[in-house]
Each structure stands twice: as C-alpha cells, then as structure tokens.
N, C-alpha and C positions, 0 to 999 in steps of 0.2 A: 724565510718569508714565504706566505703561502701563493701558490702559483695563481695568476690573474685568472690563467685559461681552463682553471679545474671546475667543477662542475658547481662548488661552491660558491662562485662567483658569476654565473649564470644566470639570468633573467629567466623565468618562468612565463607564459600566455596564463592571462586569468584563468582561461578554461582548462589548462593543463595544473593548474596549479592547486583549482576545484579537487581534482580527483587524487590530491596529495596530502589525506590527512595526516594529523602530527608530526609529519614534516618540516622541517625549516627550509625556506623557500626566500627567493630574490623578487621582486615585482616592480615594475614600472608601468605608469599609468599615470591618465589623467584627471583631475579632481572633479569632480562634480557635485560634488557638497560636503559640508562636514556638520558634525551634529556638534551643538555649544558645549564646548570643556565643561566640567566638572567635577567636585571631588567625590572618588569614590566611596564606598562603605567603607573601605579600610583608610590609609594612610597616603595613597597614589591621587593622581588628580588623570585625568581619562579623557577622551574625546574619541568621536569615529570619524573616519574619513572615505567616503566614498570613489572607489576610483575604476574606470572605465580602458579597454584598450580596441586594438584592430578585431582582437579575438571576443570580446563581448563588448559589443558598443552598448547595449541598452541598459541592462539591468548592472553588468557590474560587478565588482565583490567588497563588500565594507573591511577596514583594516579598524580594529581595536587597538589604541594607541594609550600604552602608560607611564607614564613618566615622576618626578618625586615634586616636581613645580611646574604650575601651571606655563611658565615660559620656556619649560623646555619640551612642552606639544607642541607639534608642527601649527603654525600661523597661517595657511593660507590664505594670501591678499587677493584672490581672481579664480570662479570659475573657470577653469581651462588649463590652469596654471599644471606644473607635472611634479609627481612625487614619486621618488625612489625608495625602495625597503630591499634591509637585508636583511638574514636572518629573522622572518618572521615566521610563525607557525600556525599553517591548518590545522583550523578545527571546527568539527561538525557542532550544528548546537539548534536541536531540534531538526527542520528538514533543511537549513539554512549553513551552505559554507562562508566560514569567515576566517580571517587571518588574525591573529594577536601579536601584537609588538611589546615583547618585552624587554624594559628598560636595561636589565643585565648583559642582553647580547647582542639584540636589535639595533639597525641603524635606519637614518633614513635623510632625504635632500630635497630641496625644494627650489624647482624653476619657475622662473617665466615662461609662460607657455607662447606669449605672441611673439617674444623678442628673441630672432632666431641667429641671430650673431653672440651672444650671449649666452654660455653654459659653464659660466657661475653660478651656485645653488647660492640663493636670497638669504636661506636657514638648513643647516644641518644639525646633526643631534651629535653629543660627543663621542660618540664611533663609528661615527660616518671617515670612510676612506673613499678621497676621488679616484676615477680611474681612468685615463685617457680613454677607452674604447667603450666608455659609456654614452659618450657625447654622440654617436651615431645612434643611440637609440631615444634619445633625446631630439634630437634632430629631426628623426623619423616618427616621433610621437605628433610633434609640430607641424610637420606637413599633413599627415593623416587626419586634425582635428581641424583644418581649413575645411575640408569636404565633409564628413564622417561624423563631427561632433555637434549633436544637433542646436538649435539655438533656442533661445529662452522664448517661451511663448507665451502671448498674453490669457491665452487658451490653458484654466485651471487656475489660474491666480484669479485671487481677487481686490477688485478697486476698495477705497474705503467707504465706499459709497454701498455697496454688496453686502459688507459683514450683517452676520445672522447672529444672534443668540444663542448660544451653547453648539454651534455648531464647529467644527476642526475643517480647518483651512487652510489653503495657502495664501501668501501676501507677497507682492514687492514694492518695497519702501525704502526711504531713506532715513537711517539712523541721525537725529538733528542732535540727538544728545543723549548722553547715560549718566545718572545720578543714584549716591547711595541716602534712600531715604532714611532707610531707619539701618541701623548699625547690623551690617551682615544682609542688606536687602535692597538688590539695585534693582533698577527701573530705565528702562528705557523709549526713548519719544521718535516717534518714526511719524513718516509724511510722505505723502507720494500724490499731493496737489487735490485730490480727490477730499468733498465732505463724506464724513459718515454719518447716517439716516439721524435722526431724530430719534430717543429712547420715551418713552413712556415714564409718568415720575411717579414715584410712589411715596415719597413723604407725605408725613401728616402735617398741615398746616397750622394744626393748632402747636404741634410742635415746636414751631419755627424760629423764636425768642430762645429758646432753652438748646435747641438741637438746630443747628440750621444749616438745611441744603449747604452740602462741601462747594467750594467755591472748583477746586479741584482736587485730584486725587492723592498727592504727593505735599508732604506736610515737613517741614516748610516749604512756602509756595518760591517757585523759581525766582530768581534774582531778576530787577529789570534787565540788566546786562545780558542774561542768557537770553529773556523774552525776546531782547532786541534781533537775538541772530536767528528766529526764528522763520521761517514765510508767513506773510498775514493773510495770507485765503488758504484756503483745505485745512480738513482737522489734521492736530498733532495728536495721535493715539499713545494711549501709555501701556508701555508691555512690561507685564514682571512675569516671575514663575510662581508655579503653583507652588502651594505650602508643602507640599510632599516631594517637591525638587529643589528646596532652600538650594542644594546644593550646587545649580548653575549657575557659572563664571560671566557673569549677564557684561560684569566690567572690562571683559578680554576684548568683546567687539570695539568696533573701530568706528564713532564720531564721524560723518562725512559722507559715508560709502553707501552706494547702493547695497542691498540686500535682498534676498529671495528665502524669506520662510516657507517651512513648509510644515503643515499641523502644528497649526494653533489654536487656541480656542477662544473666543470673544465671550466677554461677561460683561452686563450692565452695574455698574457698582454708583449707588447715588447721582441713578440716571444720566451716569457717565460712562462712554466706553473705554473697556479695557482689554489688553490682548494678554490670553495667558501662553508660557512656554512648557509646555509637559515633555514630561524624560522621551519619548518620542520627538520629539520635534528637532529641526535639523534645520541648517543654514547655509547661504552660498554668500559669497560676496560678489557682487556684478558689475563691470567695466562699465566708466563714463558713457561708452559711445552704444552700449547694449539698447539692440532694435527694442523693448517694449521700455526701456529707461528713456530711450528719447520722445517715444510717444507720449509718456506722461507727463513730459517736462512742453511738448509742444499744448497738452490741451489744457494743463497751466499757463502758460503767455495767453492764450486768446480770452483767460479770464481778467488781465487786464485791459482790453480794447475797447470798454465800454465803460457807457454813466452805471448802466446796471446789470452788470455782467461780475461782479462781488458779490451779487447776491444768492444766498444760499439756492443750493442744486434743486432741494427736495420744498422751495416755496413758490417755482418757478411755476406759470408765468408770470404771477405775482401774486401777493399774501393776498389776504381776505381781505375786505374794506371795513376792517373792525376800529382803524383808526387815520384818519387828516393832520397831516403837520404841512407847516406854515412855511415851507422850505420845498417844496416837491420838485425844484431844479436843481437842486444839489445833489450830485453822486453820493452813489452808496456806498459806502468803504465797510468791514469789518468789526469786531469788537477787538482783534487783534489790532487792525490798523489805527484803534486809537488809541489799546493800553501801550503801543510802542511810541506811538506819537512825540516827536523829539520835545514837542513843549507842554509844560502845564497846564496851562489854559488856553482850550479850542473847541470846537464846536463841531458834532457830526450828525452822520444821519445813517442810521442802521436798520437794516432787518434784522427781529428779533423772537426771540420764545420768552414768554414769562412763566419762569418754570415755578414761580414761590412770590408770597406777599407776604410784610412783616407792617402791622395786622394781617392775622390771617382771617379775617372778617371782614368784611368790607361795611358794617355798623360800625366800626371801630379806626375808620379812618380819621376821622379827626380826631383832634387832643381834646383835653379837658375846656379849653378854650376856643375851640371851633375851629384851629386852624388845621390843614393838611398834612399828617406826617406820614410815610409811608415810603418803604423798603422795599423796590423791586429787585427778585432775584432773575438776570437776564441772561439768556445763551442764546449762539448761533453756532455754526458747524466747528468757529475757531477757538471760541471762549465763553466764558461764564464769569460775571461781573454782578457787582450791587450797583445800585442805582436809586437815588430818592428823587422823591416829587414831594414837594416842599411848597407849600404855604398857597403863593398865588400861582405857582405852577400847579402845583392841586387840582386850585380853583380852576383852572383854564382847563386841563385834561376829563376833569369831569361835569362842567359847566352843561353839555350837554342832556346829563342824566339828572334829570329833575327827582324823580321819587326813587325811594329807597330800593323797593322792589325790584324796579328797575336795574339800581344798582348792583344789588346782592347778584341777579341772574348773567348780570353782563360780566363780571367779576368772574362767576365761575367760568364763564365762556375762553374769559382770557386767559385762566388758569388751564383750559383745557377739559372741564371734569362732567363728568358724563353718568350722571343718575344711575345709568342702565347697567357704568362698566365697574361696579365696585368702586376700588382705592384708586384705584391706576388714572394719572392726567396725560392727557394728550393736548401740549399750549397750541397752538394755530399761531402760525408765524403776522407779526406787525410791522409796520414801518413807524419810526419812532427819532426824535432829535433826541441826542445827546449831549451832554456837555464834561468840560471836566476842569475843573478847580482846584484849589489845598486851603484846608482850614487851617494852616502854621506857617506863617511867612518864612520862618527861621527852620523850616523843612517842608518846603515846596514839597518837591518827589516824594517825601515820606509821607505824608497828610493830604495826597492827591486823590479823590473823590470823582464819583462820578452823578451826574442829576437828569431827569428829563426835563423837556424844554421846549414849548412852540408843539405843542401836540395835545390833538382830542382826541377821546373816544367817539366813535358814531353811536347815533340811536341806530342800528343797524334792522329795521326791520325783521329780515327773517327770523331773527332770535327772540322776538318779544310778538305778546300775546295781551298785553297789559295797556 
C-alpha cells in the first residue's frame, strides 16, 4: 500500500504547483466558480472549476475536469465550498497554467466550506481515497476564507434593470426554473426582483394576423402550475446557449439557488429579452444569506408596501396621460399578478406597453357591421398577454376620438412609432382595466381570456395639431 507520507500524496500551494508543468500534482483549494458542464468534442463531458488558496487568493488556477457522464463532474452546491485533486497535471496552454483531471487516474472531494465540524466530502469521484491527515488542511482552508476570501459584490454584476444589447456581462439571479424546449435545447428563467428596461419592437403590423408578436419566447408556453410559482413583480429573463455551444448541460443547474454569472450576452429576440451562455461563460452558486442576495431580496419586499409601487421601474413617476380609467383607486398589480390569479374571473388595473394591434390599422377597427373588434398585444416588465376591446368597450375607449385622423395618429402614438425612427416602436407606457373571463364553461382555465374595461383614451393635446 503506498505510503500516506511520500511525496505522492502531498498537497501542492497553487503557486508552487504553477511552476510544475506536466507533472502530476495534489491541490486543495477553495471554489470560486465553475464554468457550466458540457459535452466535449469528443466522447467525455467536461466542466472547469476555479479554485483559490492562502498562496494565490485572487486570480487562482482553473482545474479542467473530465469525466464519461455528466454526474460524475464534481457538483458544487456553494461558493466557498473546498475541492481536493489528486493526481492532476500541469499544463501550459498559451501564457495560461492550468491543471487537467483526467478521468483514468485523477481523483477529487468536495466539502462544505462553512460547516467546520464536518469533513465528510458531499461527492467524491471513484478514486478518491480519504486520508485522516487531510482534514487539517481542510480545516485550515476554512478558517482562512472567514478573513481572506473575499465576498461577492454588487460592484460588476448587473441588475435586470442595467442589461444592454449585445453587450457580455455579469448577472446575479435566481434560477426559478429550467425547461427543455425543443428536444436537445434547455432554457432557463432566472429573477432577481429587478425589471428589465423596455426593448424597442420591430414587427410589422401589417403582419400581425399571419405572424403575430410571440407572446413569449419558449414554445410551448409554460404550464399555469409553473407560472403559479413564479414572483409576480420583476422580469423572469430567459437564458439559453448560443447555437455554437448546443453543447451546455443548461439541465445540471439547480432550480431554487442563487446564482452569479459571469459573460453573458443579452439579445432582444421578438422585443423580448434574452440572455445568452457562451463557451466562456462561467457560474457560482450563492448561499441564502449572501450580502448582495439579501439586498435584492430586501428591495423586492418594499415593492410590495404600496397602491403603486408594482408599478413598472422605467414608467416611474408615472406613465403619460394618454389614457382615464374609471377605477383610479384601485392598486396596480401586474400582468403576472393577474395571469396567476387563483380565479377566472376578476378585474385589474395595470400599467402597460401596447406592443401590437390586430388590426393593424386603426381604419380597420371596426367590423363589417360597425362594431369594435380589436386585439391588443400588452406587456409590462413581467409578461405579455392579448387583450380585446370588444363592442361597447370599444365604443367607450375611443368615444373620445371623434375623427379619423385623429384616430389613425393617436394609434401610432400608442404603438410607439416614430416617423423619424424607421421600423423600430417605442409604446409609452398606460394605465389600463383589465379583465378576465372563459368563453367554455366546461374549461374555465383552458378558455380564459383576457379584455379591456372602464377605460379611455385622452384627446391628449400635445400630440395633435388637427
């Protein structure tokens, strides 16, 4: 049996370990991120793992980790937490040292980093051997990331309020759910209380009957069930990977848990945002009690405390005066808060975008018969719903706007659309009653509708000239 105390079985200092290429080498250290599994070019499935010690706190050395299934890469439940390697080997690659774990000889163990009575490894790999006299440097890893390991800061992340278009970024969010859309292609919905800005729409209106504004991005649309467990203030972003990384393991994260990405990229897809995951991009998982996780979770409660304090971030201090509803004491809840609504029929009252009309003409709002038919496409920072104005609700919303003309210009106004800026709309947020009903007694839930209600437009001066 080979001796505990040969040099074999010796822990390396990262920085000693730097200067040991093609060497097989021992390392312990503490995690500070790992990049999302996936499978490689060949036949292996891969991930990195970042880990930190006394000898390099900042920067660090990445361990290249491969194994024959994705459950048997190391799992890290917690920044902080500690990973042991044996047998793994330096190697240079470009100006950059890094270690490689290979599945033939390599082993490796995973602790809890906070819970210092406990030196149980959570996961080990199947040639992992414990060794009593490892638990002192286990131990000693523990007390050193109390002072030394620095802590997550809200400095460099950004809120979902922040995201840019095409730009790579960091994010900390809460994974609320992960779903395989299409066969071979997950997606996942993450939250962190925060809206994200308002996009620019660029469909064509005349479009709208034949192609019409996605309601959302992930086809089939979520089940009420899931919607239900979602928060109904702040947007839920949907993150998948680029097409040139089909190959990340999107499914291996964990439901529930805080997260720290880091390079991402935000894309507008059907004036929807979306966050993408590129072969760079790398992730932490972050304890309940994490100083910038409590922050966001405290500036989320104070969005409950008020009548109008659900109301979106970016329409604040309040939308235009482009529209009067007959309700102006009623709190403002969500487009979330009402598709979750325990019951069928109720009655709300929302800030909104009207991102699409079905007419996309506002000549073409009535029927053959004079009456009002008309398909509002509506979002706010939570969701995106249809919505009709029907007959004498019609007649009541636009009872104000006597002449056509009138009509046709206030239409674009609420669409957003701007002469000057090409295709691109920009809606200006309204306040608006909703309602919600089912055309199918014999499937309530399934045949549940949504209609406006107890609302005008203004002759808004500033916008008319006529």
């Amino acid at each position: 049996m080979p001796n505990p105390e040969s040099d074999d079985y010796k822990f390396l200092r990262i920085v000693d370990a730097t200067t040991s290429i093609n060497q097989k080498v021992n390392l312990i250290g503490v995690v500070t991120e790992a990049g999302i599994p996936k499978q490689s070019k060949g036949t292996d499935c891969c991930c990195t793992i970042r880990i930190v010690d006394e000898s390099n706190p900042s920067s660090g050395i990445s361990v290249n980790v491969f194994a024959e299934t994705f459950d048997k890469l190391p799992n890290v439940e917690s920044t902080g937490d500690i990973i042991q390697f044996s047998h793994v080997v330096m190697k240079l690659h470009g100006s950059e040292v890094n270690a490689v774990f290979n599945k033939r000889f390599s082993a490796f163990a995973l602790y809890e980093g906070s819970n210092f009575s406990n030196f149980v490894p959570y996961q080990v790999s199947s040639k992992f051997h414990a060794r009593e006299q490892d638990n002192k440097f286990i131990a000693d890893l523990r007390k050193w990331t109390i002072t030394h390991l620095p802590e997550t800061e809200s400095n460099g992340f950004f809120q979902l309020n922040s995201i840019k278009q095409g730009i790579r970024s960091n994010l900390i969010c809460k994974v609320l759910h992960i779903c395989e859309v299409t066969q071979g292609e997950w997606m996942l919905f993450v939250w962190n209380g925060t809206d994200a800005p308002p996009l620019d729409i660029h469909s064509k209106l005349e479009e709208e009957l034949k192609n019409p504004l996605c309601l959302q991005l992930e086809e089939p649309p979520l089940s009420r069930e899931v919607l239900c467990s979602f928060p109904t203030v702040g947007s839920v972003l949907r993150i998948t990977a680029d097409r040139c990384n089909a190959r990340l393991a999107l499914q291996l994260l964990k439901a529930g848990r805080w997260v720290q990405f880091r390079n991402i990229q935000f894309e507008a897809r059907e004036g929807l945002w979306c966050g993408i995951l590129m072969h760079s991009s790398k992730f932490s998982y972050l304890p309940d009690d994490n100083k910038v996780v409590l922050e966001f979770q405290r500036e989320y409660k104070k969005r409950f405390k008020g009548k109008w304090t659900r109301m979106p971030l970016s329409s604040f201090p309040w939308p235009p005066n482009l529209t009067k509803t007959e309700h102006e004491h009623v709190p403002l809840v969500t487009l979330m808060d009402m598709i979750t609504y325990p019951k069928v029929l109720y009655k709300y009252r929302c800030v909104v975008r009207v991102v699409a009309t079905l007419p996309g003409e506002a000549t073409n709002f009535r029927g053959p018969t004079g009456i009002y038919r008309i398909r509002f496409t509506l979002e706010d920072p939570t969701a995106r719903i249809h919505a009709c104005l029907y007959d004498k609700d019609g007649k009541s919303f636009l009872e104000a706007i006597r002449m056509m003309m009138k009509m046709i210009k206030l239409h674009k106004v609420l669409l957003g659309i701007d002469e000057n800026n090409g295709k691109a709309r920009n809606p200006p947020w309204i306040d608006c009653c909703l309602k919600s009903y089912y055309v199918d007694k014999n499937d309530m839930w399934g045949s549940r509708r949504y209609g406006i209600f107890d609302t005008k437009l203004i002759n808004w001066r500033p916008f008319f000239s006529i």
